[in-house]
C-alpha positions as CSV (number, residue, x, y, z in Angstrom):
1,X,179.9,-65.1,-32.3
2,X,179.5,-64.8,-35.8
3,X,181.5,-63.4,-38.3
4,X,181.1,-61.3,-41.5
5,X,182.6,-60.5,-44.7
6,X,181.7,-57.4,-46.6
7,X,181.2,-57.0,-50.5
8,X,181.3,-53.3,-52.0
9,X,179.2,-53.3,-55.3
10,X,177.2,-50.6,-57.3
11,X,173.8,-51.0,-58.2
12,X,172.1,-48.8,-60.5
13,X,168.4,-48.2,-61.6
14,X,166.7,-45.9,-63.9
15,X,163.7,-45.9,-61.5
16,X,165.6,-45.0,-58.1
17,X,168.4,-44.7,-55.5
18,X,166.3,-47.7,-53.7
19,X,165.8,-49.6,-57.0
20,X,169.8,-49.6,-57.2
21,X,170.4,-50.6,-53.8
22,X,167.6,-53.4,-54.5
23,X,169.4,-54.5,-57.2
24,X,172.8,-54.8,-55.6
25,X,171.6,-56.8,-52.9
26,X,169.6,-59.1,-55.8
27,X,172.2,-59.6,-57.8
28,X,174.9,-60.8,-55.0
29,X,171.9,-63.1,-53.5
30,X,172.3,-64.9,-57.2
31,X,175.7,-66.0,-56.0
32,X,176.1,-65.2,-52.1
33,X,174.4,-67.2,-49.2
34,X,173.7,-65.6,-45.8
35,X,173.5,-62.1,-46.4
36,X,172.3,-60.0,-43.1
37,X,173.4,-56.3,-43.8
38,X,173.6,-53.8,-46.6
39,X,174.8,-50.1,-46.1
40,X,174.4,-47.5,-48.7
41,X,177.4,-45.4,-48.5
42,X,177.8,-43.6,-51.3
43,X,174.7,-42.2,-54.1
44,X,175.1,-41.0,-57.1
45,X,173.5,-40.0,-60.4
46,X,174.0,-39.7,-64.4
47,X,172.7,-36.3,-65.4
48,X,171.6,-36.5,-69.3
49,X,169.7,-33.3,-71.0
50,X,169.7,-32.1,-67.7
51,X,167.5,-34.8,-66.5
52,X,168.5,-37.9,-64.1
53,X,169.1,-40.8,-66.3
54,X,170.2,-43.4,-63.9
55,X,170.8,-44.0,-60.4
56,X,173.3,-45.5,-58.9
57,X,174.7,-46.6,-55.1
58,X,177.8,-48.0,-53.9
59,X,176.7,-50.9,-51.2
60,X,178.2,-52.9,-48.5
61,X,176.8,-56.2,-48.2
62,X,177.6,-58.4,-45.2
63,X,176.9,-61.7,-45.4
64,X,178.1,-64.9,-42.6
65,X,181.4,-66.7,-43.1
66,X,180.0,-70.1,-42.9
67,X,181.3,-72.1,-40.7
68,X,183.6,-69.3,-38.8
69,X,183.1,-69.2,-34.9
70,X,184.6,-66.1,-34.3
71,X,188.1,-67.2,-33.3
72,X,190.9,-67.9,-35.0
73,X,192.9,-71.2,-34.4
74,X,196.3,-72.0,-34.9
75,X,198.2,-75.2,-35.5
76,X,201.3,-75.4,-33.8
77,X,204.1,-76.8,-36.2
């Protein structure tokens, strides 16, 4: 069984809501081995002169706990 840890970041792009999310998941794979998921949850927008000036996305990006085997084990004292 594995297990996974999440990591909320925003991306942002002037080029697109899938440019952000790109980003996101490029810039944690810089420091972050194993990533399996990403989820956009959230999408947002800078409005400037009444034209969209950046995109942006707030991200969950699950990634393995290495070595984690699902269970948790306890020393007894």
């Amino acid at each position: 069984m594995a297990v996974l840890k999440i990591l909320e970041l925003v991306g942002t792009s002037k080029q697109s809501w899938s440019d952000a999310a790109r980003e996101a998941v490029n810039e944690a794979a810089k420091t972050v081995r194993g990533i399996e998921t990403v989820e956009v949850v959230q999408s947002k927008a800078v409005v400037q002169n009444n034209k969209l000036s950046e995109y942006q996305v707030l991200v969950k990006i699950g990634f393995r706990v290495e070595g984690a085997s699902g269970t948790v084990s306890r020393k007894k004292a």
